[in-house]
VMD Tcl script that builds the backbone (N, CA, C; Angstrom):
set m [mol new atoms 456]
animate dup $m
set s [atomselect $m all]
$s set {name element resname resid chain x y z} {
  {N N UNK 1 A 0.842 -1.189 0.000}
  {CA C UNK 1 A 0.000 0.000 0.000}
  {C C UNK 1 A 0.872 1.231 0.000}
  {N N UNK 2 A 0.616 2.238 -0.795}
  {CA C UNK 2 A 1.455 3.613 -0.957}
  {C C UNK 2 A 0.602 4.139 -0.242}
  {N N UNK 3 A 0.796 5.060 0.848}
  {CA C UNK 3 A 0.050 6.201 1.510}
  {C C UNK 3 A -0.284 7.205 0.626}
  {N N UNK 4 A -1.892 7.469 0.614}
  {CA C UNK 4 A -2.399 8.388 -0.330}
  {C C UNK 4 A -2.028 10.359 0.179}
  {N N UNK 5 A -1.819 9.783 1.502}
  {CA C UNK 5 A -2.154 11.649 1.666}
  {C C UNK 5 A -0.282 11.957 2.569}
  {N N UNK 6 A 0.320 12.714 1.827}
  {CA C UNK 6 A 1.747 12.951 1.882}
  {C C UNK 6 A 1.355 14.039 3.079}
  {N N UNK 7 A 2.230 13.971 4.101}
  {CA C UNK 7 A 1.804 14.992 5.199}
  {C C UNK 7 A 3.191 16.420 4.928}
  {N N UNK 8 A 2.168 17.418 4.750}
  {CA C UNK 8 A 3.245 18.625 4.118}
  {C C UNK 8 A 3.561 18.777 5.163}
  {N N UNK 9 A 2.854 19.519 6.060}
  {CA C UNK 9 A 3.829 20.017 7.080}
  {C C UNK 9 A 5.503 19.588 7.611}
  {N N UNK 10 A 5.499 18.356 7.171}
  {CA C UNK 10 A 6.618 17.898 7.012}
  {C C UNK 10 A 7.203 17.645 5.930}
  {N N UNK 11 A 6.806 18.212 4.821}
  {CA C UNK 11 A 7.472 18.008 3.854}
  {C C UNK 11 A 7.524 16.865 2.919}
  {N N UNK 12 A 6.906 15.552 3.206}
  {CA C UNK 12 A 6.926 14.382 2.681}
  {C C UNK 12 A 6.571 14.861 1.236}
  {N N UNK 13 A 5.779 15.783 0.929}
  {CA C UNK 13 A 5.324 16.066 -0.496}
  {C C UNK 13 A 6.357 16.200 -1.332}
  {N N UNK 14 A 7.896 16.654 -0.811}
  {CA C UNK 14 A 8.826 16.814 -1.681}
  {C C UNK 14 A 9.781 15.323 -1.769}
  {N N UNK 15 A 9.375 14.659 -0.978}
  {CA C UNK 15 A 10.511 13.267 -1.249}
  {C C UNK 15 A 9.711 11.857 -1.554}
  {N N UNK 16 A 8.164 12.191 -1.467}
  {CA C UNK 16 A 7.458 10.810 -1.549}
  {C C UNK 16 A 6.449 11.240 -2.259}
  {N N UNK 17 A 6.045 10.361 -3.485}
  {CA C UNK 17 A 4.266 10.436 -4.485}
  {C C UNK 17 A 3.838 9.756 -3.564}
  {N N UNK 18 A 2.649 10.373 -3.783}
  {CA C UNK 18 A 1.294 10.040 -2.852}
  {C C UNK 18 A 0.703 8.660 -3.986}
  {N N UNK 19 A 0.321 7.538 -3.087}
  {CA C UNK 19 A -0.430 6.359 -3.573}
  {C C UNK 19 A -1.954 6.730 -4.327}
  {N N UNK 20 A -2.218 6.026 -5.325}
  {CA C UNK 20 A -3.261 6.386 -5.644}
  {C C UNK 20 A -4.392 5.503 -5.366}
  {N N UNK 21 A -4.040 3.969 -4.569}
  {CA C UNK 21 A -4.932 3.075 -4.770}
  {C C UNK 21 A -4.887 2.203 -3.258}
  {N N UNK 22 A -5.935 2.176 -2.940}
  {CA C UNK 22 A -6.053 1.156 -1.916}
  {C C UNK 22 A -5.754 -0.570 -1.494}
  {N N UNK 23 A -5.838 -0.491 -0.641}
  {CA C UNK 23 A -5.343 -2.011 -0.855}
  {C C UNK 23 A -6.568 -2.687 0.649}
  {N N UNK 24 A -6.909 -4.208 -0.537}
  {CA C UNK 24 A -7.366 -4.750 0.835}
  {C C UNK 24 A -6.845 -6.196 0.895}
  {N N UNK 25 A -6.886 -7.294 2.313}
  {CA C UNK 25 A -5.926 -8.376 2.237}
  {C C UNK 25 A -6.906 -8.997 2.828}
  {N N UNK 26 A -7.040 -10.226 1.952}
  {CA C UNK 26 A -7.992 -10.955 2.827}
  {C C UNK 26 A -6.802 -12.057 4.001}
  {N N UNK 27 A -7.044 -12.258 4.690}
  {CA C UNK 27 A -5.838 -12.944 6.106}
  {C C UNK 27 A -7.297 -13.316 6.990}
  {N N UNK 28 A -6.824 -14.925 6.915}
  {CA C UNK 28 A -7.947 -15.766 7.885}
  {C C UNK 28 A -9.088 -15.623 8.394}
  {N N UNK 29 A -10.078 -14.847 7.150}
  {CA C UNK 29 A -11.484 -15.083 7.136}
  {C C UNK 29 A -11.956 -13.442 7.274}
  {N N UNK 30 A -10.415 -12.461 7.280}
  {CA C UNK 30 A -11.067 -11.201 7.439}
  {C C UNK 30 A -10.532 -10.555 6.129}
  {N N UNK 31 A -10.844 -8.996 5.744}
  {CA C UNK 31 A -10.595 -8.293 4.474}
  {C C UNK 31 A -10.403 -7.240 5.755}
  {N N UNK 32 A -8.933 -6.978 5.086}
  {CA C UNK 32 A -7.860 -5.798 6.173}
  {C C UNK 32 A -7.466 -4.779 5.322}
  {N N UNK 33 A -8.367 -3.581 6.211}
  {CA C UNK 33 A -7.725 -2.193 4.727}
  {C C UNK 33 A -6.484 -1.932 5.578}
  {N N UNK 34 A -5.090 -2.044 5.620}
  {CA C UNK 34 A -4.102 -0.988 5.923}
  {C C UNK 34 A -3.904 0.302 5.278}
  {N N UNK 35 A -3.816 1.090 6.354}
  {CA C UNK 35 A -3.449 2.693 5.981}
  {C C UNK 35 A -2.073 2.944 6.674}
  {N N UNK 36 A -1.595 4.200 5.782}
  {CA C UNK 36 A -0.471 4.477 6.829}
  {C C UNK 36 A -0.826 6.185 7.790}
  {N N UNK 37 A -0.663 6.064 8.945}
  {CA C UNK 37 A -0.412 7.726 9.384}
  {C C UNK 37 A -1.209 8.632 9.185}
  {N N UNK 38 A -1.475 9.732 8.328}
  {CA C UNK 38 A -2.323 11.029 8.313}
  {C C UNK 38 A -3.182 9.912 7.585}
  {N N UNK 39 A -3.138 9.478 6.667}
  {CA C UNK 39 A -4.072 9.400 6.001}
  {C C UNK 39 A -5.509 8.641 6.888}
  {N N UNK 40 A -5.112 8.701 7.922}
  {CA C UNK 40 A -6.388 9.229 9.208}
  {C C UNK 40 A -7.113 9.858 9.478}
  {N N UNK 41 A -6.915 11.580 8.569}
  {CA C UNK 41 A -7.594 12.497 8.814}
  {C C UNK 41 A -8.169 12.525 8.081}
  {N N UNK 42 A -7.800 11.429 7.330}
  {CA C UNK 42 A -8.796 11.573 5.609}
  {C C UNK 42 A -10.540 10.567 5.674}
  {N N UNK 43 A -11.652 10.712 6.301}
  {CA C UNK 43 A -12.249 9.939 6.218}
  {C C UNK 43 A -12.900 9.311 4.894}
  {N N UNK 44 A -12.900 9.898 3.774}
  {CA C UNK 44 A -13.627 9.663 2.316}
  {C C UNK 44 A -12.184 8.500 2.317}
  {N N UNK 45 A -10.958 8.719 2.529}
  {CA C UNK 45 A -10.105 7.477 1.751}
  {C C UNK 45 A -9.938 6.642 2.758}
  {N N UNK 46 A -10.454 6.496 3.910}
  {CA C UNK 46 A -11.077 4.921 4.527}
  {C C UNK 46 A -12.405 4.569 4.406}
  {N N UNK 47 A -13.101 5.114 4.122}
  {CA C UNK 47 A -14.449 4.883 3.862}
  {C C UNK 47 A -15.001 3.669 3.400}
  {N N UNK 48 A -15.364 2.723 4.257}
  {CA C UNK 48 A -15.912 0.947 3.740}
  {C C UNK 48 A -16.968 1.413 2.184}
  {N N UNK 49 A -16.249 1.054 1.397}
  {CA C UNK 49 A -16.812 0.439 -0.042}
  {C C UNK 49 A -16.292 -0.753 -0.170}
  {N N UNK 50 A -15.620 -1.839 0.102}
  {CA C UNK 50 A -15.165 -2.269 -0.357}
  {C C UNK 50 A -15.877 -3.847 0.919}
  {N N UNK 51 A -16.373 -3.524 2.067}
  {CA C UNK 51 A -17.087 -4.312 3.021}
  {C C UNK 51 A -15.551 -5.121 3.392}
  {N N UNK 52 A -14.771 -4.128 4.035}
  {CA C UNK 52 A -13.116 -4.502 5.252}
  {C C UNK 52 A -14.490 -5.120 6.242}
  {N N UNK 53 A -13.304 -5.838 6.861}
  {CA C UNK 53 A -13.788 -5.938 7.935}
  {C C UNK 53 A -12.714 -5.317 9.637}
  {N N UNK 54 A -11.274 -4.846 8.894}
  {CA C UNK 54 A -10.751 -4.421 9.608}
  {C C UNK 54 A -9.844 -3.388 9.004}
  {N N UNK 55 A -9.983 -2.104 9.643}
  {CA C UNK 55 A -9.200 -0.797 9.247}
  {C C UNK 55 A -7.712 -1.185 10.193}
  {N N UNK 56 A -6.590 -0.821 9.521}
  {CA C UNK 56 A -5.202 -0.983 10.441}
  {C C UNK 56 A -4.468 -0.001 10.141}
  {N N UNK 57 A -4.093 0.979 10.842}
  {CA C UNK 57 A -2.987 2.496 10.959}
  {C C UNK 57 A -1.966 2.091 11.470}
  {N N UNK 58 A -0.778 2.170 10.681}
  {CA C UNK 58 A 0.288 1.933 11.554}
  {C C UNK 58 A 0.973 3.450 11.048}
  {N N UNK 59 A 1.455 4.144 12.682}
  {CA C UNK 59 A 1.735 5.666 12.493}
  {C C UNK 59 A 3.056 6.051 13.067}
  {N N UNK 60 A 3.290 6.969 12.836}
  {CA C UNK 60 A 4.230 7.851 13.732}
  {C C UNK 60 A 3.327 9.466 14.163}
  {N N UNK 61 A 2.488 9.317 14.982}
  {CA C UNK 61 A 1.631 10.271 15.607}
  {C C UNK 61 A 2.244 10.564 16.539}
  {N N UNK 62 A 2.648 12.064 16.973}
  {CA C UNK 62 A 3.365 12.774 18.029}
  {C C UNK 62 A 2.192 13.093 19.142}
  {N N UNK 63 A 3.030 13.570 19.830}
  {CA C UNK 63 A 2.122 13.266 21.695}
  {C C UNK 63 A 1.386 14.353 21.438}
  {N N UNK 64 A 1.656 15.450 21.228}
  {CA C UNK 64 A 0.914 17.017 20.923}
  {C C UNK 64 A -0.152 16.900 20.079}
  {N N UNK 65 A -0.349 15.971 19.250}
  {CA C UNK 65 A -1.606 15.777 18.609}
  {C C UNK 65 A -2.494 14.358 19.061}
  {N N UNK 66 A -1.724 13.848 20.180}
  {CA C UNK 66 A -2.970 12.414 20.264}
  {C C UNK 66 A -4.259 12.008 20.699}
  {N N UNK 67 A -4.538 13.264 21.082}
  {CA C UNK 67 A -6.017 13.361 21.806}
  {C C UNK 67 A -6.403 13.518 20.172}
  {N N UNK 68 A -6.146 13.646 18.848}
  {CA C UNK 68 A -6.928 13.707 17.838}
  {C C UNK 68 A -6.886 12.364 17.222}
  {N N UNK 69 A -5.798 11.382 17.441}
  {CA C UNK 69 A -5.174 10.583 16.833}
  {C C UNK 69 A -6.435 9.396 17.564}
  {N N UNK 70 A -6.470 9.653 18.825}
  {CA C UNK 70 A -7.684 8.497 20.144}
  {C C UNK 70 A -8.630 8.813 19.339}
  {N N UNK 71 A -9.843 9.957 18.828}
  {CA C UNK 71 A -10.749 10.138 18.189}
  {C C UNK 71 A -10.616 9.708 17.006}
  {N N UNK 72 A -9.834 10.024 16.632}
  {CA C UNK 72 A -9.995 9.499 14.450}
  {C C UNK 72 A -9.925 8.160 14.806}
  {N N UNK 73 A -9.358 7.546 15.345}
  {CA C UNK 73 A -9.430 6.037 15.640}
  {C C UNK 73 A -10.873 5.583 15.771}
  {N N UNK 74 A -11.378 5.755 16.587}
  {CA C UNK 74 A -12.092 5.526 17.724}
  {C C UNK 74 A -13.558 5.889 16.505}
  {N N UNK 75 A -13.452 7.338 15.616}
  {CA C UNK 75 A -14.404 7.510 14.728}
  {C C UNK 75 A -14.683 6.744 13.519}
  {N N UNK 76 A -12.877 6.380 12.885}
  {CA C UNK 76 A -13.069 5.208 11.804}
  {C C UNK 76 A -13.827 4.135 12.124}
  {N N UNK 77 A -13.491 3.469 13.092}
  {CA C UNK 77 A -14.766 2.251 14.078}
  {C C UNK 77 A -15.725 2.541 13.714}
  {N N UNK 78 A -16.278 3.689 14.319}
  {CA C UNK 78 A -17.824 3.111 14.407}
  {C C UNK 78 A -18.159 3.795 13.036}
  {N N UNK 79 A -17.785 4.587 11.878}
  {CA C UNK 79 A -18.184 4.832 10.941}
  {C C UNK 79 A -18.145 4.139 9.860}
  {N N UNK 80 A -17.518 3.228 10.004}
  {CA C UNK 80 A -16.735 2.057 8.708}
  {C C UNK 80 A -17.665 0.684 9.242}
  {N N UNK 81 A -17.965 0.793 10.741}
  {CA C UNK 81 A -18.837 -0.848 11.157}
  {C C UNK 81 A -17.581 -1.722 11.252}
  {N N UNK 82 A -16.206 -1.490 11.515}
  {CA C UNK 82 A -15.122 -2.155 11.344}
  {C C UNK 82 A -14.314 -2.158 12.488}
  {N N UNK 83 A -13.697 -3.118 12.817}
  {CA C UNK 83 A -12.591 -2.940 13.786}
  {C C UNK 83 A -11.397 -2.389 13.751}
  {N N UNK 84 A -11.069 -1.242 14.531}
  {CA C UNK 84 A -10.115 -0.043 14.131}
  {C C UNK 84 A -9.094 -0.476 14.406}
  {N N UNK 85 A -7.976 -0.788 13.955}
  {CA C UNK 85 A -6.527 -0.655 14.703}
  {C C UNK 85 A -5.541 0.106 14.749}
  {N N UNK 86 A -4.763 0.734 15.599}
  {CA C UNK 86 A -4.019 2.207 15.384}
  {C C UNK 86 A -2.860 1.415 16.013}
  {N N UNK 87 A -1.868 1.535 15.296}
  {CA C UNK 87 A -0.378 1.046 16.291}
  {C C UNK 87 A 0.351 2.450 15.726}
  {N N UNK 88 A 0.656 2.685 17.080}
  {CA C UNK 88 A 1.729 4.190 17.125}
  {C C UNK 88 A 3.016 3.973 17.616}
  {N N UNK 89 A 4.354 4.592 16.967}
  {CA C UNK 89 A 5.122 4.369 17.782}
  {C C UNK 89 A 5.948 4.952 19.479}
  {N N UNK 90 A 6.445 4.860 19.993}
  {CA C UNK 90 A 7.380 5.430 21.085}
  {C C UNK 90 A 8.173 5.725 21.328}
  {N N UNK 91 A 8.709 7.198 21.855}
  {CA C UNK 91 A 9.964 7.786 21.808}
  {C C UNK 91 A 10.071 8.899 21.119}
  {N N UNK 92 A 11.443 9.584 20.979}
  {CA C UNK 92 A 11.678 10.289 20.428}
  {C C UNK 92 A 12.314 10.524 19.069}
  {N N UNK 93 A 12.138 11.051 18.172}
  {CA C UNK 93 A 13.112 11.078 16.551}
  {C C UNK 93 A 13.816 12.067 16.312}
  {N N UNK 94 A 14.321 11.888 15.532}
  {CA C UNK 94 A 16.054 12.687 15.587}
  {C C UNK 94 A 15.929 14.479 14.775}
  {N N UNK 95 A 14.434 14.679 14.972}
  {CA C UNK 95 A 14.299 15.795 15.109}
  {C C UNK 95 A 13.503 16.297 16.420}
  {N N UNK 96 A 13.736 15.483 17.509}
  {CA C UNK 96 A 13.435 16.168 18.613}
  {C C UNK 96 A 11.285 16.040 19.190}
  {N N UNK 97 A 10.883 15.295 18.234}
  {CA C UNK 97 A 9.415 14.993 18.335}
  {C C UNK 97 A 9.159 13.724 19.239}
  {N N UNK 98 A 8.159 14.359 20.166}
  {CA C UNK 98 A 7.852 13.102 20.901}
  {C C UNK 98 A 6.908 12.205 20.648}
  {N N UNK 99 A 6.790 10.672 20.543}
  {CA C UNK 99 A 5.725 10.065 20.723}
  {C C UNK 99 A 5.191 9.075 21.972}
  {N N UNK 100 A 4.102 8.903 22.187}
  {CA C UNK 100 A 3.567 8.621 22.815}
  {C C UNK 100 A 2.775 6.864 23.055}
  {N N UNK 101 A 3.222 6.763 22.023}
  {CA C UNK 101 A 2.087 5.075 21.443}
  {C C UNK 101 A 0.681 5.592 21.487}
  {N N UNK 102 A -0.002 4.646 22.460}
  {CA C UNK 102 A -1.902 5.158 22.504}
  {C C UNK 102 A -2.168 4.311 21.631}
  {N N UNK 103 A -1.337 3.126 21.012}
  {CA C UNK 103 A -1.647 2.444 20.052}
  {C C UNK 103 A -3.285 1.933 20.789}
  {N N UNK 104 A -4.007 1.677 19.740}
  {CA C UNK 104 A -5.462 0.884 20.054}
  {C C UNK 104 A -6.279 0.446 19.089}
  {N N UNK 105 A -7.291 -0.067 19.587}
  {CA C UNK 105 A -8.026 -1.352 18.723}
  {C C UNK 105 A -9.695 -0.906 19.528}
  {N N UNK 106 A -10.318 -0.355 18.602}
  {CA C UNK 106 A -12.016 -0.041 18.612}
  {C C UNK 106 A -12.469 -1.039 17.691}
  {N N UNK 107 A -13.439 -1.816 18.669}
  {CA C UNK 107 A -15.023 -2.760 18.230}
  {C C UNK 107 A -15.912 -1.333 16.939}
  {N N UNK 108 A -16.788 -2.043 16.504}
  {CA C UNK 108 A -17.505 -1.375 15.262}
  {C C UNK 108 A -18.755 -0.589 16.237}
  {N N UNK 109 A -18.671 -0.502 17.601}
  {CA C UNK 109 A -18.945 0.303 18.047}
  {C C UNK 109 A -18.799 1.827 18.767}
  {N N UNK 110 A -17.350 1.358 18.578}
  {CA C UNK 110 A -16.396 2.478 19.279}
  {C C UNK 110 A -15.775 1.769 20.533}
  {N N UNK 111 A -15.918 0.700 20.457}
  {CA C UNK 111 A -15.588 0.689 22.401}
  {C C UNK 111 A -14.219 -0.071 22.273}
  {N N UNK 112 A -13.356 0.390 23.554}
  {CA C UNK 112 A -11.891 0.315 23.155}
  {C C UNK 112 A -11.883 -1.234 23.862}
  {N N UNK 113 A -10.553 -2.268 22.594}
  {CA C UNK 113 A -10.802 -3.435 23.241}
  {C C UNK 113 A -9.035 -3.497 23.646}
  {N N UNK 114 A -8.534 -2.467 23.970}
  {CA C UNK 114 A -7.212 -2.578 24.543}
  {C C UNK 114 A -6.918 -1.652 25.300}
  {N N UNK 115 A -6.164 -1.931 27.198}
  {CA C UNK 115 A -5.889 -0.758 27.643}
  {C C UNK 115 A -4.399 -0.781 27.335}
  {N N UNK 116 A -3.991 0.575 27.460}
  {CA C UNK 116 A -2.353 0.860 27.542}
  {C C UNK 116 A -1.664 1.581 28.313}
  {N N UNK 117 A -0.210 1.985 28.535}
  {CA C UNK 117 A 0.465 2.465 29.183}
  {C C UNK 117 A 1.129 3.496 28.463}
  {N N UNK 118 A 0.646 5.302 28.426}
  {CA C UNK 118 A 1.490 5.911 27.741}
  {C C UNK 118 A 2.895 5.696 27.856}
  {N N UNK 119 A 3.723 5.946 26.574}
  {CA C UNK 119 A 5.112 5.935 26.722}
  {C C UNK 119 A 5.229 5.119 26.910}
  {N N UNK 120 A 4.613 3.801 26.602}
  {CA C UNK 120 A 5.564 2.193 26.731}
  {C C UNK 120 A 5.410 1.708 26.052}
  {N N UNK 121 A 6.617 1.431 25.464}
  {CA C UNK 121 A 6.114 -0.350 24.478}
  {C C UNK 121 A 6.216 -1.425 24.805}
  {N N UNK 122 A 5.030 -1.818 24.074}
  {CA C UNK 122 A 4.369 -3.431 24.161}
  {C C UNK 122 A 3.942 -4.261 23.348}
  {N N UNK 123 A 3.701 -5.718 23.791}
  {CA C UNK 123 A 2.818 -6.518 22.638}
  {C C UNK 123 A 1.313 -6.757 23.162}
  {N N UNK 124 A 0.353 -6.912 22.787}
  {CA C UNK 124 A -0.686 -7.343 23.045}
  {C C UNK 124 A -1.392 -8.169 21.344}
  {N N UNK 125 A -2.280 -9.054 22.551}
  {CA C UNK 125 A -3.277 -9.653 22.000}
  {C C UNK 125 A -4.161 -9.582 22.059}
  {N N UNK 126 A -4.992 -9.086 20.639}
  {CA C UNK 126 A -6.753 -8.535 21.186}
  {C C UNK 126 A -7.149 -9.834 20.113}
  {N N UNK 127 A -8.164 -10.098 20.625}
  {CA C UNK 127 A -9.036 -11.491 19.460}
  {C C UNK 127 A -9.761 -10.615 18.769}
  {N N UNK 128 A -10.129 -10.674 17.657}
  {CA C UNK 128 A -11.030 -10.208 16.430}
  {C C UNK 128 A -12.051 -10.953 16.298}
  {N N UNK 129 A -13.131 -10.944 16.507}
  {CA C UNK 129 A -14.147 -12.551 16.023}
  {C C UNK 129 A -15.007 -11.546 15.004}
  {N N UNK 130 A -15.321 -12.256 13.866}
  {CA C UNK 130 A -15.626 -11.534 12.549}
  {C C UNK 130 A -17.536 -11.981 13.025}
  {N N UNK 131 A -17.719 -12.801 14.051}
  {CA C UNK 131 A -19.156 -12.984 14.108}
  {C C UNK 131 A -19.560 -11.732 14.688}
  {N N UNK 132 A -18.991 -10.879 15.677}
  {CA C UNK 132 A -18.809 -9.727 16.226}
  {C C UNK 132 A -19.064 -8.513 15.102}
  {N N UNK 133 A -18.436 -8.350 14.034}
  {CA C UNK 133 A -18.912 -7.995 12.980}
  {C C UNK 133 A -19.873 -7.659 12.309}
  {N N UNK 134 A -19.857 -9.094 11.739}
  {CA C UNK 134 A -21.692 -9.623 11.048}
  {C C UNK 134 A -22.885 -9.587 11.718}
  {N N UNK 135 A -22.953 -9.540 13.368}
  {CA C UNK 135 A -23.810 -9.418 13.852}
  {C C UNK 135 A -24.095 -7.704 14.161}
  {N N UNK 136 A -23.409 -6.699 14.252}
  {CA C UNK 136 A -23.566 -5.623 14.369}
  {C C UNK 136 A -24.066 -5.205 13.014}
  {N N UNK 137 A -23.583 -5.601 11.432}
  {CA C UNK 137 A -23.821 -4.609 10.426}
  {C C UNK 137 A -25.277 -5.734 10.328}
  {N N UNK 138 A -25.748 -6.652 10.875}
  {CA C UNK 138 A -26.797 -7.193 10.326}
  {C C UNK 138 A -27.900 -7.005 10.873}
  {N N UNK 139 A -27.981 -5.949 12.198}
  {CA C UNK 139 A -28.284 -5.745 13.033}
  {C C UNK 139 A -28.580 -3.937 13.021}
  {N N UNK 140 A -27.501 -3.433 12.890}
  {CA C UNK 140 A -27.693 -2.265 12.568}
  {C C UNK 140 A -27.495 -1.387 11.336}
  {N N UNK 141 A -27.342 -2.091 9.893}
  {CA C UNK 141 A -27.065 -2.004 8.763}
  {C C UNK 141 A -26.936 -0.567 8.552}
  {N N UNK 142 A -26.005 0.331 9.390}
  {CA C UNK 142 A -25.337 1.847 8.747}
  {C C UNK 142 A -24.709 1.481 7.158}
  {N N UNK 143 A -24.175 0.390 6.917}
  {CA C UNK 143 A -23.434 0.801 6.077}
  {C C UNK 143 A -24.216 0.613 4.428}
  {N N UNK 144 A -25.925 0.191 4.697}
  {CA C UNK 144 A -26.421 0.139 3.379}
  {C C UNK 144 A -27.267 1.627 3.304}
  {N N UNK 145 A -26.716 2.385 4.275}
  {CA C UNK 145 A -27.349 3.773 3.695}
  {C C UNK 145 A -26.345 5.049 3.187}
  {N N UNK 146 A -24.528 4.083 3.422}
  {CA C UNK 146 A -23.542 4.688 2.891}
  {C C UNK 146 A -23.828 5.465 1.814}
  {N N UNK 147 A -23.155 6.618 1.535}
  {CA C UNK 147 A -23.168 6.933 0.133}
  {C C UNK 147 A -22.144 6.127 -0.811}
  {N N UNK 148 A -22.751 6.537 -2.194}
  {CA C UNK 148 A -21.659 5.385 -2.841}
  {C C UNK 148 A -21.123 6.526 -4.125}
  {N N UNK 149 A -19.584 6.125 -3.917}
  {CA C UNK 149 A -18.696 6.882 -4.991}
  {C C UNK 149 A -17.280 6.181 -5.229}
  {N N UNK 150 A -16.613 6.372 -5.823}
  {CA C UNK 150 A -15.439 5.913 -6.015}
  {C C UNK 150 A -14.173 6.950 -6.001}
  {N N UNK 151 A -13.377 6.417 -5.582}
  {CA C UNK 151 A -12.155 7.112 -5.465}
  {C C UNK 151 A -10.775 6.797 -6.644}
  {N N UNK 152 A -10.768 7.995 -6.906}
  {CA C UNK 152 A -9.674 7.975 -8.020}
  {C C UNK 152 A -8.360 8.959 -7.120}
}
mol reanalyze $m
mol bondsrecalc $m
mol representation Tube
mol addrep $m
């Protein structure tokens, strides 16, 4: 997957093309959209067309912005009907930016299925059960009143 949205403020626009195309993986009975980083803030380019059953961010989100980073998470969930995953990293980079982790994992309701320890890294194991899933969108079917468009 190429990350669609190049984050200027840092400049990525001058050393990296922005991806034009999504990617989904089907892996043991689920369809996994990976994203990378900003392209978090982008809700139209996670947007379930494609019926994921799991959104995955893997970021470098700094501490000064993570109270936005817990929400966009936490909003992809319950807007997609999907299980969110955000892995952030920890520490500092060699321009002096801090991170925080806050890595986490939201049910298709919003509700967080991992606690953490700012500033630490770790491994965890959260179970995914895809019946968890199917029973929420079959149940509360948000996603057949989606709008429908395509992304170029």
């Amino acid at each position: 997957y190429d990350k669609k949205h190049t984050f200027t403020l840092a400049n990525e626009h001058r050393t990296y093309t922005a991806g034009g195309k999504r990617l989904i993986v089907d892996y043991k009975g689920f369809r996994i959209c990976p994203l990378i980083c900003y392209d978090l803030r982008f809700p139209v380019w996670a947007r379930n067309t494609e019926d994921y059953d799991v959104l995955l961010f893997v970021a470098n989100w700094p501490a000064k912005r993570i109270a936005a980073w817990d929400a966009l998470l936490k909003a992809r969930a319950i807007e997609n009907m999907a299980y969110c995953i955000g892995v952030n990293r920890v520490g500092e980079d060699g321009n002096g930016h801090a991170y925080t982790g806050h890595s986490g994992v939201y049910d298709v309701l919003g509700a967080s299925m991992l606690e953490t320890e700012p500033e630490k890294a770790f491994v965890a194991t959260v179970i995914l059960e895809k019946e968890h899933v199917q029973k929420h969108r079959e149940h509360l079917q948000f996603l057949q009143d989606r709008d429908h468009f395509t992304l170029t």
